[in-house]
C-alpha positions as MATLAB code, in Angstrom:
seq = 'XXXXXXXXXXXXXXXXXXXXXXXXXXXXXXXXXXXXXXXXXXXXXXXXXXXXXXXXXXXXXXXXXXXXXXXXXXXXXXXXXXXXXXXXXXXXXXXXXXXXXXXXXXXXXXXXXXXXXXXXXXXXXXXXXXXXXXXXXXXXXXXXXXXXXXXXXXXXXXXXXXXXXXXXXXXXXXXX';
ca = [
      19.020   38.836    2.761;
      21.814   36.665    2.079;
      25.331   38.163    1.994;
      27.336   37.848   -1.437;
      29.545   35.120   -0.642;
      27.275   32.894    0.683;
      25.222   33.520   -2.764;
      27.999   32.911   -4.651;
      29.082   29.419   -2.820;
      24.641   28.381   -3.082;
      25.591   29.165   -7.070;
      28.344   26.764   -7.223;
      27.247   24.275   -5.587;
      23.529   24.414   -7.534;
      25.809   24.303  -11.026;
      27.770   21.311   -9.566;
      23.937   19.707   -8.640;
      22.670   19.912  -11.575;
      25.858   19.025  -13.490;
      25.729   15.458  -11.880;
      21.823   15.151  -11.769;
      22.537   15.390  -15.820;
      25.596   12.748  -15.643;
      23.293   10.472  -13.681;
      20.911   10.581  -16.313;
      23.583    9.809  -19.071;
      24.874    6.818  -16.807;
      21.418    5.858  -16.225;
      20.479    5.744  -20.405;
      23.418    3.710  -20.622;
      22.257    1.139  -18.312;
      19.153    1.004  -19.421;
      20.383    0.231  -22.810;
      22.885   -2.091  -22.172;
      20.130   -4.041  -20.482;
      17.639   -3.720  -23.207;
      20.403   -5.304  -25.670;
      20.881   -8.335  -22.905;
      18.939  -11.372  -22.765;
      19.375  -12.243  -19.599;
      19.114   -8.619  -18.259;
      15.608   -8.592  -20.033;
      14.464  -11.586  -18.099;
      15.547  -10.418  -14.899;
      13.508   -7.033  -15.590;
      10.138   -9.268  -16.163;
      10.506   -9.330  -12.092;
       9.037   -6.751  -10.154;
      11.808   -4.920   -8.372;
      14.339   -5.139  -10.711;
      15.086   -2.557  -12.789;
      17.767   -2.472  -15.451;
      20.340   -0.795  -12.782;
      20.002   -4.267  -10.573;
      19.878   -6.121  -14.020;
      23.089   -4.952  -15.009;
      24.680   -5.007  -11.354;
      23.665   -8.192  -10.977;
      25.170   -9.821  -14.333;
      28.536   -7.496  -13.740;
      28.872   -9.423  -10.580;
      28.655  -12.749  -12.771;
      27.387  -14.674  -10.010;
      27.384  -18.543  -11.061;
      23.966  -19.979  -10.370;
      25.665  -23.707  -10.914;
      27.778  -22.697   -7.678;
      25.062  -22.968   -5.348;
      23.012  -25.939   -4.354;
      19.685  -24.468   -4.272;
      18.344  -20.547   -4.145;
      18.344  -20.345   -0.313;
      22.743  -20.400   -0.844;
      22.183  -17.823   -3.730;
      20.113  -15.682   -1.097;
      22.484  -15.949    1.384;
      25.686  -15.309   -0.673;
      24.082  -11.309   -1.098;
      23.170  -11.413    2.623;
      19.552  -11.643    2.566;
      18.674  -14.662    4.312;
      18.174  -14.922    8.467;
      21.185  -16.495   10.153;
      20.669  -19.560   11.131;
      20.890  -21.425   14.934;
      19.139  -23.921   14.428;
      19.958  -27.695   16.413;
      18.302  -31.111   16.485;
      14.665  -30.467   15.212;
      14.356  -27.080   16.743;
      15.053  -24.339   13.834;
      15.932  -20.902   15.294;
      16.439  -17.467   12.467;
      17.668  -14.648   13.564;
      18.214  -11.244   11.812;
      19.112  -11.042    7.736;
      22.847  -11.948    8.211;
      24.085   -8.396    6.121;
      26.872  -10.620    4.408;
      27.845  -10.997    0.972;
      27.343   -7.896   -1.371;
      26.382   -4.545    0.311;
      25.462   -2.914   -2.962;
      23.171   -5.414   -4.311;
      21.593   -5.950   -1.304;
      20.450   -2.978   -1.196;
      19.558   -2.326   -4.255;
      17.113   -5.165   -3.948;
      15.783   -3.635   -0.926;
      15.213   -0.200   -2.132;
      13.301   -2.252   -5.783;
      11.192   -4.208   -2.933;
      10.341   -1.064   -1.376;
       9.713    0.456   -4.606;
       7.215   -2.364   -5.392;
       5.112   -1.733   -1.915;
       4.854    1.356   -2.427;
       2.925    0.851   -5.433;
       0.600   -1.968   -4.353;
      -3.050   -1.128   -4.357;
      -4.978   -2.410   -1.297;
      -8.041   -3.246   -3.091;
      -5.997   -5.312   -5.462;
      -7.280   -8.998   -5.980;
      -4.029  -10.764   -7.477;
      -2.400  -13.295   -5.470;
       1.060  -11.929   -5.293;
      -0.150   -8.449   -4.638;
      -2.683  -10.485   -1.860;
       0.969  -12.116   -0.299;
       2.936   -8.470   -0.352;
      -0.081   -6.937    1.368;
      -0.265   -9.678    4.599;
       3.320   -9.165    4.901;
       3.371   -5.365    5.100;
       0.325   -6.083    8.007;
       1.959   -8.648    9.768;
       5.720   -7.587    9.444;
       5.640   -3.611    8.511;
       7.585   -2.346    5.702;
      11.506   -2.825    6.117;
      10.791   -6.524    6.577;
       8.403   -6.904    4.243;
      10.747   -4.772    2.148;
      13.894   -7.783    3.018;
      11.249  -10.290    2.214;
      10.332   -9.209   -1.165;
      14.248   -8.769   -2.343;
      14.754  -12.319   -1.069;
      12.074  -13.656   -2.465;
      13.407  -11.559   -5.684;
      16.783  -13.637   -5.862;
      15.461  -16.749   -5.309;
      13.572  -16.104   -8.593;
      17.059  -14.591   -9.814;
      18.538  -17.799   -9.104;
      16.157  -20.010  -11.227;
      16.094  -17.852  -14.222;
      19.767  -17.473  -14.248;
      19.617  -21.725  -14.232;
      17.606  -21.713  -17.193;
      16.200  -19.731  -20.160;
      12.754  -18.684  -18.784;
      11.037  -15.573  -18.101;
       8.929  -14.790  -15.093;
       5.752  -14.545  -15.648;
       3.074  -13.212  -12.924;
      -0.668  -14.834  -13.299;
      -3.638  -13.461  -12.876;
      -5.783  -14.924   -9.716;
      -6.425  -18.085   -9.798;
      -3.828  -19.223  -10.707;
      -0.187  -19.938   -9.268;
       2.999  -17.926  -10.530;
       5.423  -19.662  -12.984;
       8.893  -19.191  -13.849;
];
């Protein structure tokens, strides 16, 4: 038995729930349009991870592929590459360096996560083969940081040129 008051205040705050879960979906079918009418938003979706919510965050941020020298710099300008120590011939990474955009990074992250959640262990695809040693060797958070990186630096070269990413089956290597 609940008393009144605290029934009533459960009430308005399930109406207020469900009034956003229902704007989130109208924000959401916006998105996802606005991506479907984009050409570059479409060939960012052909990667697996990104969705048409990073598609569209990631061509509001207008980042300038030309800017950076290769996709390592693109990487590390949303915060997902390893700082750096390295001297002479000896290269030392540390942790993911958590500069640059907070928002993107981790949206990546959670569309990396997202994709491992999905993979099938019996699966005989190269890529899926890849994902699948670094969840055993590295667990799932940095497998998770891997997989977004390794997202941007794709990013990067389709936002250099006109292509599409396109997976292969086994056998065969991955092209962009």
């Amino acid at each position: 038995p609940l008393p009144d008051l605290l029934r009533e205040l459960i009430d308005e705050l399930l109406v207020e729930w469900r009034y956003l879960g229902e704007r989130i979906a109208v924000l959401t079918a916006r998105l996802e349009t606005a991506a479907r009418d984009d050409q570059t938003a479409q060939r960012l979706m052909t990667i697996r991870g990104v969705g048409p919510i990073i598609a569209t965050a990631l061509l509001a941020k207008q980042p300038e592929p030309a800017r950076f020298a290769n996709a390592r710099q693109f990487a590390a300008y949303f915060g997902l590459v390893p700082d750096q120590r390295s001297s002479g011939n000896k290269v030392r990474l540390g942790r993911m360096s958590k500069r640059g955009d907070g928002y993107l990074r981790s949206m990546l992250v959670q569309g990396a996560h997202a994709v491992l959640k999905q993979l099938r262990v019996d699966s005989d695809q190269p890529d899926d083969r890849r994902l699948l040693g670094w969840l055993s060797r590295l667990g799932r958070k940095e497998a998770a940081v891997r997989l977004a990186n390794r997202n941007l630096r794709i990013i990067w070269v389709l936002l250099q040129s006109e292509q599409t990413y396109h997976r292969q089956s086994s056998g065969h290597q991955e092209t962009v």
